[in-house]
N, C-alpha and C positions, 0 to 999 in steps of 0.2 A: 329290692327296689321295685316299685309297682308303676308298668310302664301303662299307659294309655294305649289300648290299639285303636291301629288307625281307623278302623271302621265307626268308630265312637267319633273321631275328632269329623269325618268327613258328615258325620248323621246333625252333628254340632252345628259345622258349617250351613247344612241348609237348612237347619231351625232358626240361626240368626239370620242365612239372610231372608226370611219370611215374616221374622219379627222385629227385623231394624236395628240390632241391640248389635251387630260387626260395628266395631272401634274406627276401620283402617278403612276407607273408603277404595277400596282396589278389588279388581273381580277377586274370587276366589283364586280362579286357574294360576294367577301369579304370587299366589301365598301360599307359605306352609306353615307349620303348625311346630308352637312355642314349646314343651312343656318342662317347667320352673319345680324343681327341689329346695325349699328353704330349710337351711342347717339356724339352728341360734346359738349364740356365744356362749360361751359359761357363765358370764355374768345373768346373760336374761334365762338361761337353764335352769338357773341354780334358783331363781322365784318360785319355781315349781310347772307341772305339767299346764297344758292348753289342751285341748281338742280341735280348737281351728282358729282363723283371725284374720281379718279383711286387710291388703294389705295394694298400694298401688305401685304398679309395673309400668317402667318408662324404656321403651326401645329408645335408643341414639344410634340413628342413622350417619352412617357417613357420608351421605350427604347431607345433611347438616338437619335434616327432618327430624321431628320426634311424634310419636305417638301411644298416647298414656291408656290404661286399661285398671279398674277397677277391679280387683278378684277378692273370691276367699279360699285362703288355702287351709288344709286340712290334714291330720297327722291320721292318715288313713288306718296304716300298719300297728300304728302304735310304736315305731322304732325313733320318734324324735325329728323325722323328715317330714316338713309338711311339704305338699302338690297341692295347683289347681286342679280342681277338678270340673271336667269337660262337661260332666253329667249334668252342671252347676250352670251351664251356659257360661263357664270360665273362659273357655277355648282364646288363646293369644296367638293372636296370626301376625306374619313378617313376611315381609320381601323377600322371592329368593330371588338369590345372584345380587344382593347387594348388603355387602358387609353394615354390622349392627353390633352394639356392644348394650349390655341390659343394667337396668337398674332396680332396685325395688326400696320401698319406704313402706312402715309402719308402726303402728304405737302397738305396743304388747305390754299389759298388766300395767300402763303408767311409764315405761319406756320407749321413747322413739327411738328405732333400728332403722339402718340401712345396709345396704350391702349392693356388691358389682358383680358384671364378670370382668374378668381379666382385662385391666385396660390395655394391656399389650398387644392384645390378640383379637381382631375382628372375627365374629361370628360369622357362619355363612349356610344359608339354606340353596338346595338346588333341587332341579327335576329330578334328580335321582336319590336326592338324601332332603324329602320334603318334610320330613320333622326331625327333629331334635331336642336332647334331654341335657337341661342346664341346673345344675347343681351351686347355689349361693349362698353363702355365711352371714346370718346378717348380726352386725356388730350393736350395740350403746354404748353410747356416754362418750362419743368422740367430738369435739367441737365441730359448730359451722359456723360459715361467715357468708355474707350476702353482700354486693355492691347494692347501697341505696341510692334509689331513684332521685334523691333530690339532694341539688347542685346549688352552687352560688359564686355570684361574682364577687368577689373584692374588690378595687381598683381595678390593677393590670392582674388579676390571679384569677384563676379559674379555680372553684375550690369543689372537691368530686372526696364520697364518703363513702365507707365501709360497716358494716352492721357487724357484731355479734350475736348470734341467738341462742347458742348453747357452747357451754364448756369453756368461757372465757378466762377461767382459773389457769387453765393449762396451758394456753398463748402469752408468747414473752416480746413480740417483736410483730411490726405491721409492715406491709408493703403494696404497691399496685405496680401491674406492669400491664405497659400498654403498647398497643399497635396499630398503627394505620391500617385500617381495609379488613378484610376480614381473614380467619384465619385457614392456612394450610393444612393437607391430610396427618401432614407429621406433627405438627405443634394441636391437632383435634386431640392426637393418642395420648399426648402428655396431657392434657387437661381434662381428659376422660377418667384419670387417676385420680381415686381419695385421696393417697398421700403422695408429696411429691419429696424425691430422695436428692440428693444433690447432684446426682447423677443428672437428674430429670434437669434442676436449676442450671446445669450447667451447659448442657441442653439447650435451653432459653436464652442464656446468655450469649451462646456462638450465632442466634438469629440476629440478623442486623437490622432486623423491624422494628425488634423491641425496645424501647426504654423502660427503665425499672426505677420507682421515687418512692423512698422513706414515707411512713406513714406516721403519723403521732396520736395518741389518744386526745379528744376532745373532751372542753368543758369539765373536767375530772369524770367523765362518762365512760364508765367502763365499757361498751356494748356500743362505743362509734367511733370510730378512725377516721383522720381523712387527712387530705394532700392539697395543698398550693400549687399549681401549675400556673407560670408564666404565660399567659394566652399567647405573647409574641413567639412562644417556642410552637407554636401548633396554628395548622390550617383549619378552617371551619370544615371540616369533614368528619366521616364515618369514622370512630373507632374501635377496638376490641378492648377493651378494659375487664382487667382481673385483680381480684383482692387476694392477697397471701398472707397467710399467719404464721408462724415459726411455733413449731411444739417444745413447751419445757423439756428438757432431758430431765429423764426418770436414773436413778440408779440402775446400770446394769445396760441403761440404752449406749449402743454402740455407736447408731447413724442420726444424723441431725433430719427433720422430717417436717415439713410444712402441709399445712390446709390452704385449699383455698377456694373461692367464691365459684359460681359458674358465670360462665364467658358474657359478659353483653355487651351491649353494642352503643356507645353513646359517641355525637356531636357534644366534640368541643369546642367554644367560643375561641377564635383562634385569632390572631393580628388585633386585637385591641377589639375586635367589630360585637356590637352586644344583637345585633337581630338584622335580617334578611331586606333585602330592597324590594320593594315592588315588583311582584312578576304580572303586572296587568292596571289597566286604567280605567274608571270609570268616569265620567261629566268631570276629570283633571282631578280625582282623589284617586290613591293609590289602594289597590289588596294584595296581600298577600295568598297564595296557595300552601296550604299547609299540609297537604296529602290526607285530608280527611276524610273517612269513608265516604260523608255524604258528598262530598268537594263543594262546600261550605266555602268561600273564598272571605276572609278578614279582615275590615281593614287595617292600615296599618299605621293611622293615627286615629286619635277621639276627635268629633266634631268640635269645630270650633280649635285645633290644634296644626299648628304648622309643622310639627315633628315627632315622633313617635313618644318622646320622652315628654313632651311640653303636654300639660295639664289640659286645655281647652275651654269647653262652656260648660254649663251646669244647667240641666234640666229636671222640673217636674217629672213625674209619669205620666206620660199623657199631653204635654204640654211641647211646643215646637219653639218655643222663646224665652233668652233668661230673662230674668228680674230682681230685684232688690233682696226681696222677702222671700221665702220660703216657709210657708206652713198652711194651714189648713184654711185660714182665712182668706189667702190669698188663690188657691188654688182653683183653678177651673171648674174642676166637673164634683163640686160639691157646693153646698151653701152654709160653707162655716163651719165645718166638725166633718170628721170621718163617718159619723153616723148619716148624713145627708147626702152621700153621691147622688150624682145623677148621669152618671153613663160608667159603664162597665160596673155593674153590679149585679149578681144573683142571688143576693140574701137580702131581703126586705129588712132586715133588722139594720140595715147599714144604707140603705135607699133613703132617699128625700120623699115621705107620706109613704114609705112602701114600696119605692119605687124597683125594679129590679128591670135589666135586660140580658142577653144571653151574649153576651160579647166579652169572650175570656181574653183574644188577642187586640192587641192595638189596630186600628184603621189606620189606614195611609194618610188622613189628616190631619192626625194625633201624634204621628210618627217624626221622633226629632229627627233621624237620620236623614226618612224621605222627604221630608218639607226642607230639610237645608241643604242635601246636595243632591237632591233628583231624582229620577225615575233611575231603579236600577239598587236602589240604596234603601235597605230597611233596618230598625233594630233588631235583634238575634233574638230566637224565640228561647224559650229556658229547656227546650232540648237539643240546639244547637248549641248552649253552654254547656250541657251537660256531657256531648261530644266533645266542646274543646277540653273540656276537663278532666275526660277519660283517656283522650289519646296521643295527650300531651306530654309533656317532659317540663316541670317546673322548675327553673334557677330563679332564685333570689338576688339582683343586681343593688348597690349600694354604693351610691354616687353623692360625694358631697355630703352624707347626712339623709340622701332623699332616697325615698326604697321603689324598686323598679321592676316586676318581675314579667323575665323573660320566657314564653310557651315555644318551644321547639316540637313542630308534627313530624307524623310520621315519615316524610320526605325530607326532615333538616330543614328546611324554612322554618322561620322565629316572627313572631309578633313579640309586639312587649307593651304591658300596661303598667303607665304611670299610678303613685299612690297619691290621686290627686286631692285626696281630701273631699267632704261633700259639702252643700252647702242647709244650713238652719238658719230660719227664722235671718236677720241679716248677716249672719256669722257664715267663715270660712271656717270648716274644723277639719283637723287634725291632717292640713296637707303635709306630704312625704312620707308619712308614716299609713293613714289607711286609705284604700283608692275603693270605691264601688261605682258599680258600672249595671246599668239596667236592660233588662231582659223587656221583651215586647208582652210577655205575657203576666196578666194578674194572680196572684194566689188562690187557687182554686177554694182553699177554706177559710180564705178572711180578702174580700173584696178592697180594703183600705189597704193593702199590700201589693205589693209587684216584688218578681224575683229579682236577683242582682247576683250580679258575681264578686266577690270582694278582694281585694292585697290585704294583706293585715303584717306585721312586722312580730307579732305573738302568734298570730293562727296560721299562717303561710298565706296560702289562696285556696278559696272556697268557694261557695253559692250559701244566699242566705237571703231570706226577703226582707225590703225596709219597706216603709209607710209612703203611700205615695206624691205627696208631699212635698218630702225634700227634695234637696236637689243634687243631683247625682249626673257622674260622666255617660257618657252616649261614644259606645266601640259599634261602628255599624259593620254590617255583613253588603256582601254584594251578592245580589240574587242572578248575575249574567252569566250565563255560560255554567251553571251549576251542575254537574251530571256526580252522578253517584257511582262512586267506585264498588266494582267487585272484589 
């Protein structure tokens, strides 16, 4: 076995930290050094020889930390063990004095492998034993399973789903089990484990956090599971949610063996309640805080709406009052066609004689939020949507027929946007089924456009630019008290 000396790994050390490429943001003096033997299975042996292969390494901290490192390792020897090599600028540093259990991923010849260490047993670096040699098997062709991001309401059900991504052949049975709050040192080591024995199961079941609910395949969709949960049985709070799959028994298998998902962390819609009260007031309109990086505060109805659910008024882009009509004819800042603006335009080909100005955002006097509820209140620029959309949590709510969906930020606070329909030429279209909502900024490469966030009942919720024209809902932002989170 060809060990690294340490003079190599400490020379390693202060190359990266001269050239920025250290993973783990901690001085040196409190890390020691990684270094990883990867063994392959017989299945992925039996393909034939490698010489090397990039492959990413995930430390799991017990304290609940992780920090991921991109390597390549290399069958140095020739004997079938690949190492990272330090020489590579590989060098994987960890915390000593605080237990870590390792993982690694990667695809070899058209196989994705993984492999662990011991999920029984935390690892441990110290001042006196500052590196260490980890020796890992890494397995294909075993399933995985994933808790998916997107939820829905039913009625009274909260409805929360499961992925398949690979080896769905071999799963006979679905499950999730869930926990208020987050989880303990002992219930970390069992869900540290690839496979979980019924020892483990049974384990889980003497915890009195957990509840455990059947899971069924969807839609005749092999590759999605999910669950009904009576919202009246759960508090709007933080939970641990895990997906479980049950492995076929093979001939010859003596112990019954489960997969399952890694841990996350979702708010459940809990007591009947579909989204968050106002944590703040402006000129007597409410926002919500949604723990957004920027602290972007929401509000928490559409202008023109007395409730979060109820539909509102229907503006132009650009325009601070409804009307009848809705189309090109009627619109303010053009004279008759899209080819005519005459404010917010930088392409002469869509200007009235040519005209063009450099104003991509809305002015405060074009602004439906700020002309109808005041200083304080503007529409959301489209990189303020593109934040809610990144660091949200989407459920799909479905009330009466009318589709309604709920954004939960990173702090468990929910907005919710109605699918209020837009309005054309004098027509109401498609209320309950599609809702768009206008952004303050125009489309950088077609002027007759503004961006919008959209509900769709086919597409979920997006961002997509309409014409600015129609008429569409207004979600304002409150610009008070805005500070940007670290």
């Amino acid at each position: 076995m060809k060990r690294v000396p340490l003079i190599v790994t400490i020379l390693c050390a202060i190359v990266i930290a001269f050239i920025g490429c250290q993973k783990d943001p901690i001085e040196f003096g409190n890390v020691g050094v990684l270094n990883i033997g990867l063994q392959r299975d017989c299945k992925t042996m039996n393909k034939g020889a490698i010489e090397s292969f990039d492959a990413r390494v995930t430390i799991f901290y017990s304290t609940e930390d992780t920090v991921a490192y991109n390597c390549r390792f290399a069958d140095m020897d020739g004997d079938g063990r690949y190492i990272n090599d330090p020489m590579e600028l590989d060098c994987i540093y960890v915390r000593r004095e605080v237990g870590f259990w390792v993982g690694v991923w990667a695809v070899i010849q058209g196989d994705t492998v993984t492999g662990m260490s011991d999920p029984t047993e935390l690892l441990y670096l110290s001042d006196e034993n500052p590196v260490m040699d980890v020796t890992i098997v890494l397995e294909a062709g075993y399933p995985r399973i994933v808790m998916s991001t997107s939820t829905e309401i039913a009625g009274e059900d909260f409805i929360i789903y499961g992925e398949v991504l690979e080896g769905g052949e071999q799963l006979e049975e679905y499950a999730f089990a869930i926990r208020r709050g987050q989880l303990g040192d002992d219930e970390k080591r069992i869900w540290a484990k690839r496979y979980l024995t019924d020892s483990d199961m049974e384990e889980l079941f003497s915890y009195s956090d957990y509840e455990f609910y059947d899971a069924e395949i969807f839609d005749n969709d092999a590759k999605r599971f999910g669950c009904a949960l009576e919202m009246m049985d759960f508090d709007s709070v933080e939970y641990s949610v895990v997906a479980i799959a049950l492995l076929r028994m093979n001939e010859g298998d003596s112990i019954q063996r489960a997969i399952h998902s890694p841990v996350v962390s979702m708010t459940i819609s809990g007591g009947g309640s579909f989204y968050s009260q106002p944590t703040g007031y402006m000129n007597g309109y409410g926002y919500v805080d949604l723990g957004l990086p920027s602290g972007t505060l929401w509000a928490y109805s559409n202008v023109g709406a007395n409730s979060p659910t109820e539909y509102g008024n229907y503006y132009a882009w650009g325009e601070t009052s409804t009307k009848e009509t809705y189309d090109w004819t009627t619109y303010q800042y053009c004279n008759g066609s899209e080819t005519t603006l005459t404010k917010y335009c930088f392409d002469e080909s869509y200007g009235l004689d040519g005209y063009t100005d450099s104003i991509t955002t809305l002015e405060n006097d074009d602004d439906a939020a700020s002309v109808n509820w005041g200083v304080g209140w503007r529409m959301p620029t489209d990189t303020e949507m593109e934040e809610l959309y990144d660091n949200c949590t989407k459920t799909r709510i479905e009330q009466d027929g009318k589709l309604v969906y709920k954004l939960t930020g990173p702090n468990g606070n929910s907005v919710v946007f109605p699918a209020a329909g837009y309005r054309e030429e004098g027509n109401l279209e498609l209320p309950g089924t599609l809702g768009l909502y206008w952004s303050s900024s125009v489309l950088q490469s077609e002027p007759d456009y503004a961006t919008t966030i959209y509900v769709d009942y086919d597409d979920d919720f997006g961002m997509d630019p309409k014409q600015r024209c129609k008429g569409l809902s207004v979600r304002p932002v409150c610009v008070q008290s805005k500070k940007k989170r670290k």
